[in-house]
C-alpha positions as CSV (number, residue, x, y, z in Angstrom):
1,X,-34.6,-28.6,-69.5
2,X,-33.1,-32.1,-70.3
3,X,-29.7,-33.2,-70.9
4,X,-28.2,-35.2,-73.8
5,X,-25.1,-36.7,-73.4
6,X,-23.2,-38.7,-76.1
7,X,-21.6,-41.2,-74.9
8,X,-21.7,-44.2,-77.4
9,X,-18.4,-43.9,-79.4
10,X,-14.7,-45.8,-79.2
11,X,-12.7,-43.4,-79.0
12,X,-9.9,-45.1,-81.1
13,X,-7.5,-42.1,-80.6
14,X,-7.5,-42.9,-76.7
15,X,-6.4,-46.6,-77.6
16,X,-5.7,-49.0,-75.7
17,X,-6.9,-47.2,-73.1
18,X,-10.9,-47.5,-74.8
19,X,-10.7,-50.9,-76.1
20,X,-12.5,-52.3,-72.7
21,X,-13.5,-48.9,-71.5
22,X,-15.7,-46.1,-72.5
23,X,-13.5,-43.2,-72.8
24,X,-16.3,-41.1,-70.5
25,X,-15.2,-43.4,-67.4
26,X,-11.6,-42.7,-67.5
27,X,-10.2,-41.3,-64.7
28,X,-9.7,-37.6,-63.4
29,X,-8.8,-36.9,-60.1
30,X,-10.0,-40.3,-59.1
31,X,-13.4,-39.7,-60.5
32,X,-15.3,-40.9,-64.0
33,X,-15.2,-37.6,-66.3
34,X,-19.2,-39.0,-66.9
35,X,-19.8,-38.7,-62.8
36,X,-18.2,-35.1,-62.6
37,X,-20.6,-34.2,-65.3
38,X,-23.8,-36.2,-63.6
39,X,-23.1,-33.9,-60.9
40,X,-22.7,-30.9,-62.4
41,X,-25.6,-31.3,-64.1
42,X,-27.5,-32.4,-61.4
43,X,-26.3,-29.6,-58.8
44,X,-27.3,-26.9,-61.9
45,X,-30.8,-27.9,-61.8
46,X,-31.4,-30.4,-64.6
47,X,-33.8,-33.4,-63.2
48,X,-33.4,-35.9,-66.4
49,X,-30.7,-36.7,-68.8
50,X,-30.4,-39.0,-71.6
51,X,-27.4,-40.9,-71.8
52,X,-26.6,-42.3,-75.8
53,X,-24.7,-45.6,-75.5
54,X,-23.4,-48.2,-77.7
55,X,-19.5,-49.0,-76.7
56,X,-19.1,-50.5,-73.3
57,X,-22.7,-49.5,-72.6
58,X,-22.9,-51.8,-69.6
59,X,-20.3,-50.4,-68.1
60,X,-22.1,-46.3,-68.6
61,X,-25.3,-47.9,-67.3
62,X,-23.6,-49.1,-64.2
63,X,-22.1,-46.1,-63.2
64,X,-25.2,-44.0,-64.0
65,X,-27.7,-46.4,-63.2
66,X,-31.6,-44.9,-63.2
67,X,-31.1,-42.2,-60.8
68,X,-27.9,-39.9,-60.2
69,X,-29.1,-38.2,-56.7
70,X,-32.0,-35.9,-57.6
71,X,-31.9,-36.4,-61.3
72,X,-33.5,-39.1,-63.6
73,X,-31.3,-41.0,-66.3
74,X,-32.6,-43.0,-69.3
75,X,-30.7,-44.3,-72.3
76,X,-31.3,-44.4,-75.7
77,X,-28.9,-47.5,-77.7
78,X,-26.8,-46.7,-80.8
79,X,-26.1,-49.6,-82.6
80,X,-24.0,-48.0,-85.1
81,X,-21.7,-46.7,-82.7
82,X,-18.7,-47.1,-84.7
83,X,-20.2,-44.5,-87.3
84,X,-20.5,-41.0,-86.9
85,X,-21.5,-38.9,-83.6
86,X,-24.7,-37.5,-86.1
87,X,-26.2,-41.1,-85.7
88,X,-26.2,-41.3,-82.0
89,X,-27.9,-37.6,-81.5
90,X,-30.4,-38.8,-84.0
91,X,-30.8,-41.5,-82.3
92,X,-32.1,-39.7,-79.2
93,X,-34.5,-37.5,-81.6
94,X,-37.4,-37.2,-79.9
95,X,-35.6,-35.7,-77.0
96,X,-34.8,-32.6,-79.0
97,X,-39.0,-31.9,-79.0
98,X,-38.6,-30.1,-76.2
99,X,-35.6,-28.1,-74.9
100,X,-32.6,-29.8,-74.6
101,X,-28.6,-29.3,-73.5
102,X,-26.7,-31.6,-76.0
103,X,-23.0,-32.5,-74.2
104,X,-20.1,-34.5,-76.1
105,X,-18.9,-36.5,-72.7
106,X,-15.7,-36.3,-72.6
107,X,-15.2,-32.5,-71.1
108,X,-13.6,-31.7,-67.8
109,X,-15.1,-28.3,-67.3
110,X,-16.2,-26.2,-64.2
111,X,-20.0,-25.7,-63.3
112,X,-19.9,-22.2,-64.1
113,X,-20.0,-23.4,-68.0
114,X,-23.8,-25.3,-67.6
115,X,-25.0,-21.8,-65.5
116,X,-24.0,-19.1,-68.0
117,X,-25.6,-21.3,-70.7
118,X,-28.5,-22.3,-69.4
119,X,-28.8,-18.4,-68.1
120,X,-28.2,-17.3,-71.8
121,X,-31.0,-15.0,-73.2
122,X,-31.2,-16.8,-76.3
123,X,-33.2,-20.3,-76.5
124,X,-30.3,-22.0,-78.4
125,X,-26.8,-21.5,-78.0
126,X,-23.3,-22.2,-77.5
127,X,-20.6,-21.9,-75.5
128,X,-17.1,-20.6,-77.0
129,X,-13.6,-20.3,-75.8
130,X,-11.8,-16.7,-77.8
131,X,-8.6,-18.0,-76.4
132,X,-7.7,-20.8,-78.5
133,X,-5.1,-22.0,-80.1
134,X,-5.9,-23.7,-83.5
135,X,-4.2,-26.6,-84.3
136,X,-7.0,-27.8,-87.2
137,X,-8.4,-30.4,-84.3
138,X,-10.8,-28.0,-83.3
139,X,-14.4,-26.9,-84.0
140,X,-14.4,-23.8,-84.3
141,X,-17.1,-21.3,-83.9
142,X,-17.3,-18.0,-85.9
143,X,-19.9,-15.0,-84.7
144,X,-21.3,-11.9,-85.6
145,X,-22.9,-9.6,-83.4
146,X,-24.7,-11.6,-80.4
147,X,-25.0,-15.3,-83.1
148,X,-22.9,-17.9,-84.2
149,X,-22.9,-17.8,-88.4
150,X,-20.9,-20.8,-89.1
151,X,-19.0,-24.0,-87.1
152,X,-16.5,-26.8,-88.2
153,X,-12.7,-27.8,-88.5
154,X,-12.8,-26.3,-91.6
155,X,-15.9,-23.6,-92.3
156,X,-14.5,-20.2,-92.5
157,X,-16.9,-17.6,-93.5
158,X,-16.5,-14.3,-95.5
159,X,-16.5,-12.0,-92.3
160,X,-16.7,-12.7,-89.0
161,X,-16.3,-10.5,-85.6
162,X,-14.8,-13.2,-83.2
163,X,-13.7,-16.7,-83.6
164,X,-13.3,-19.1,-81.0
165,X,-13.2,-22.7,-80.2
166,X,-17.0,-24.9,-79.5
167,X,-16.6,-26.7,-75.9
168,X,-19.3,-29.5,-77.3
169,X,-22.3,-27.9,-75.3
170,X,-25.1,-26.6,-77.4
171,X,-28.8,-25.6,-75.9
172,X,-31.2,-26.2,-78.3
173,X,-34.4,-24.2,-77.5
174,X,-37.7,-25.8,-78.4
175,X,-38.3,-23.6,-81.5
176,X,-35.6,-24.8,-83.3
177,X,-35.2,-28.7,-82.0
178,X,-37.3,-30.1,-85.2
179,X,-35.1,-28.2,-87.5
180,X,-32.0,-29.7,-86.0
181,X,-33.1,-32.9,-86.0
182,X,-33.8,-32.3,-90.3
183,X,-30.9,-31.1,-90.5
184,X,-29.7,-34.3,-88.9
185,X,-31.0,-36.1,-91.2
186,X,-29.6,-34.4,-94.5
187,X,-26.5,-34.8,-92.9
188,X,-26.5,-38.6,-92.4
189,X,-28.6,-38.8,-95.8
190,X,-25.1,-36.9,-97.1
191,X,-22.8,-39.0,-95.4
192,X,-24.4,-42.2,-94.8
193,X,-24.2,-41.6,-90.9
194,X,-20.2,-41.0,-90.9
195,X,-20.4,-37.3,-90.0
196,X,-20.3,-35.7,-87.0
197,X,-23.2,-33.7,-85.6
198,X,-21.7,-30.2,-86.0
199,X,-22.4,-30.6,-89.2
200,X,-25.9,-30.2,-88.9
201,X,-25.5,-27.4,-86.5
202,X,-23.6,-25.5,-89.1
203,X,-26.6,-26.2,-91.3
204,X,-29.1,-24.9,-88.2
205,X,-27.3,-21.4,-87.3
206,X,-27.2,-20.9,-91.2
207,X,-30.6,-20.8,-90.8
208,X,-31.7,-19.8,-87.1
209,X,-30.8,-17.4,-84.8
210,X,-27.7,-19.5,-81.9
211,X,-26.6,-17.3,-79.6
212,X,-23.2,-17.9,-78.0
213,X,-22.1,-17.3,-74.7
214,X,-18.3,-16.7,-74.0
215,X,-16.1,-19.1,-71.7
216,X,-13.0,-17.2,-72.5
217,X,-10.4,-17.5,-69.4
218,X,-12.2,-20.7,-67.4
219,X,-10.4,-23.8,-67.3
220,X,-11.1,-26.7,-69.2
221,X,-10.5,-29.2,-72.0
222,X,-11.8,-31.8,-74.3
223,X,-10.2,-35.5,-73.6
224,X,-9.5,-36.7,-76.8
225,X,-5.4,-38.4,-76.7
226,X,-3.8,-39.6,-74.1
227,X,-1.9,-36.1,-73.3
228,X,-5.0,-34.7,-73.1
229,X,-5.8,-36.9,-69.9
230,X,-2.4,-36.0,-68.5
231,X,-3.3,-32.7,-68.8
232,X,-6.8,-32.9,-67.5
233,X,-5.8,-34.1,-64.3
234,X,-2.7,-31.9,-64.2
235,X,-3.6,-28.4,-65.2
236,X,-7.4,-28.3,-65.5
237,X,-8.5,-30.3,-62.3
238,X,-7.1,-28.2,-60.2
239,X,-8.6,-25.0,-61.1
240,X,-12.1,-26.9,-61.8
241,X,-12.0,-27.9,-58.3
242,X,-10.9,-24.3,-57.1
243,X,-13.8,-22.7,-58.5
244,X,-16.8,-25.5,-57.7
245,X,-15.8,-25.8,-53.9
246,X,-15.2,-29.7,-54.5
């Protein structure tokens, strides 16, 4: 198992915090949110992950480098950064061949989150907070039974059992990577590459059996304005750190 980490974007919402810096290497707790993750992902077993670059690459590269402690770290370039996230997962393609944890990078979450999905019974799935509150920002992830039946800001199906919201973590099991990566490409065929990559993964669990694993209760968030930083280092640190010893 490989990880995938997008990490090429601006991040306009952050600005002017991100107009010289990659959101991913602002500070929490004195500490990149991109080197928290490196570890987690590193003390959870993973031996290689893929970082996707494009804005303020250099500065990604640097703090990764080729080697973060026991685990391996390539890139793969986006040059159309500025577009859609769908173009920098398709961009790293070929890594999907074999199984894969795709991770937005810009989550302060404890390490508990990489074990119970990676120990999830099915080969792809994702992880899903019940105890949301939706404001429209949010992905959010319907199920039935033990699989996830549709995803977006906007998708609401027929019926449903549970709704919650998506952390950005999906585990793409071998079996269905080349599917994702066609329904990559309809998506940026649809959208000329300014479309997110949940779309496609609405399009996938339409078609193949996700499996979702539930988060409800931990602490964490997604960094995407600047009151979300406030509150990463405020309200979420602190319990993160309470529950990984560090």
């Amino acid at each position: 198992m490989r990880a995938i980490i997008l990490a090429a974007g601006i991040a306009r919402r952050l600005a002017p915090l991100t107009d010289t810096t990659h959101k991913c290497l602002l500070p929490v707790g004195g500490r990149p949110m991109l080197a928290r993750m490196l570890r987690a992902l590193e003390l959870c077993g993973i031996r290689e992950t893929v970082l996707v670059v494009g804005h303020c690459a250099d500065q990604v590269r640097a703090l990764a480098g080729d080697r973060f402690g026991g685990m391996a770290v390539g890139y793969v370039e986006n040059p159309e950064y500025a577009k859609g996230s769908v173009l920098s997962l398709y961009a790293a393609r070929a890594y999907l061949e074999a199984p894969a944890l795709v991770m937005d990078a810009d989550v302060v979450f404890p390490r508990e989150f990489l074990r119970r999905l990676l120990a999830a019974p099915a080969p792809s799935a994702l992880l899903v907070d019940r105890g949301f509150r939706d404001s429209g920002e949010e992905v959010k992830i319907f199920t039935r039974a033990d699989r996830v039946i549709a995803l977006g800001k906007k998708v609401v199906p027929e019926r449903w059992d549970a709704v919650g919201e998506g952390v950005g973590f999906f585990k793409c099991g071998a079996g269905d990577g080349l599917e994702f990566v066609r329904r990559l490409e309809d998506v940026i065929a649809e959208g000329s590459g300014v479309s997110e990559y949940e779309d496609a993964l609405h399009l996938l669990v339409l078609q193949r059996h996700v499996g979702w694993v539930d988060i409800t209760g931990l602490p964490w968030t997604e960094v995407d304005f600047v009151e979300d930083l406030r509150r990463a280092e405020a309200d979420v640190l602190p319990h993160v750190v309470r529950l990984d010893g560090e």
